[in-house]
C-alpha positions as CSV (number, residue, x, y, z in Angstrom):
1,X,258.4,56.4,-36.3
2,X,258.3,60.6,-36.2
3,X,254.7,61.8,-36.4
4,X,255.6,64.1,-39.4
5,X,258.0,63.4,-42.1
6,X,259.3,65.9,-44.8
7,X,256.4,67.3,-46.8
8,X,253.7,67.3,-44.5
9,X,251.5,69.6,-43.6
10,X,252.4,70.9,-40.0
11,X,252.0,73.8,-37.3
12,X,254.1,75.4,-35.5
13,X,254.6,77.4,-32.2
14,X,257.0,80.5,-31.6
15,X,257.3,82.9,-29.0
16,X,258.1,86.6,-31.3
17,X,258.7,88.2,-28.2
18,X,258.9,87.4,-24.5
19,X,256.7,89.5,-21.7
20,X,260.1,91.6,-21.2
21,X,260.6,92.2,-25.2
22,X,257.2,93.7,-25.5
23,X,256.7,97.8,-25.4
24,X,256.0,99.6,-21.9
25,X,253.1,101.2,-23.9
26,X,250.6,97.9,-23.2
27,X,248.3,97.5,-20.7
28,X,249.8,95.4,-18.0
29,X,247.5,92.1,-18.7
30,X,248.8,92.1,-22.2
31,X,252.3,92.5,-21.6
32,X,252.6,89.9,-19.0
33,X,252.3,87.5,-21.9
34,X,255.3,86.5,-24.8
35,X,253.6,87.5,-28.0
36,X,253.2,84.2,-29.8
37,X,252.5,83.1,-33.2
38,X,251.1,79.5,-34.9
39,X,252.0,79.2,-38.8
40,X,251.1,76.1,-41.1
41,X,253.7,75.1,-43.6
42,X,255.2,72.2,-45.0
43,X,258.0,70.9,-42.9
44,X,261.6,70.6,-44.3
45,X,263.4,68.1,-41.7
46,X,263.4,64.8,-42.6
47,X,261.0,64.0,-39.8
48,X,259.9,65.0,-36.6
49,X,257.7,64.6,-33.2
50,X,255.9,66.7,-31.6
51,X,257.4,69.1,-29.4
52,X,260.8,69.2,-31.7
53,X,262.6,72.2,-32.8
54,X,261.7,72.0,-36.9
55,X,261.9,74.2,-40.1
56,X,259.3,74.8,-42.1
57,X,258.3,76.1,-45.7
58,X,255.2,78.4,-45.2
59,X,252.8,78.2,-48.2
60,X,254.5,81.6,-50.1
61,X,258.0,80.2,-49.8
62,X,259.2,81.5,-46.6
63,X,261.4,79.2,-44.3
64,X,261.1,79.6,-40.4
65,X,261.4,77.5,-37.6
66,X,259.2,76.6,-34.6
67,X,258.0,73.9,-32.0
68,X,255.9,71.3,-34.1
69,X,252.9,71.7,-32.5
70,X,250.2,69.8,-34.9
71,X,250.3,67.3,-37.8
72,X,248.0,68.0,-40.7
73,X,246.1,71.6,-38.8
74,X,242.3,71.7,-39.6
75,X,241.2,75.6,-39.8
76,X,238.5,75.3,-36.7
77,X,237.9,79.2,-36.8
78,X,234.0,79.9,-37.3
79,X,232.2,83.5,-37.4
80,X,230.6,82.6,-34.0
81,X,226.5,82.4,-32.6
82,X,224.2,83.4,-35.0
83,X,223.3,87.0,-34.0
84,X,219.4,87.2,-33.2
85,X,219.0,90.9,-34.6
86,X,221.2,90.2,-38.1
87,X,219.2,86.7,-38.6
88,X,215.9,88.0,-40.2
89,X,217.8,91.3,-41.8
90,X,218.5,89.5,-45.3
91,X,214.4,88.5,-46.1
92,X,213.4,91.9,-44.5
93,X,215.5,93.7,-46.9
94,X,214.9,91.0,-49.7
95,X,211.2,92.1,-49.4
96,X,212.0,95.6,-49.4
97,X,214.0,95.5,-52.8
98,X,211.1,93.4,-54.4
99,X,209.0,96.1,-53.2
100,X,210.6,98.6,-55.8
């Protein structure tokens, strides 16, 4: 049984541009490494596993192919720690305001 059949949610993987693609103008830790991209879409094929070669259609209608790299992607991104100086800015300033 594939892990992700036509209509599901998926992600996939593709290298834009290998370390010899990118342009002489970045620093050498940077280019060393393909330029890669992850996009979420809705896959086309009539199933797949992971690893495979499929085409997706990305939520505005584009179709582009990839490595299927997850089935049904959560969005794990998070605005990081909690930054000690901004934490008590919003009741200082609320005070101030009620001040005027």
């Amino acid at each position: 049984m594939p892990d992700a059949k036509r209509g599901d949610l998926v992600q996939i993987h593709r290298i834009v541009l290998e370390p010899d693609q990118r342009p002489d103008n970045l620093p050498s830790c940077t280019k060393s490494v393909p330029y890669e991209c992850w996009i979420k879409g809705f896959l086309i094929d009539e199933g797949a596993n992971m690893g495979d070669e499929v085409k997706i259609q990305t939520f505005i209608g584009r179709e582009i192919s990839g490595i299927l790299y997850q089935v049904s992607p959560i969005y794990d991104h998070n605005f990081g720690e909690p930054q000690k100086e901004l934490v008590s800015i919003g009741n200082g300033v609320r005070r101030q305001l009620e001040k005027t």
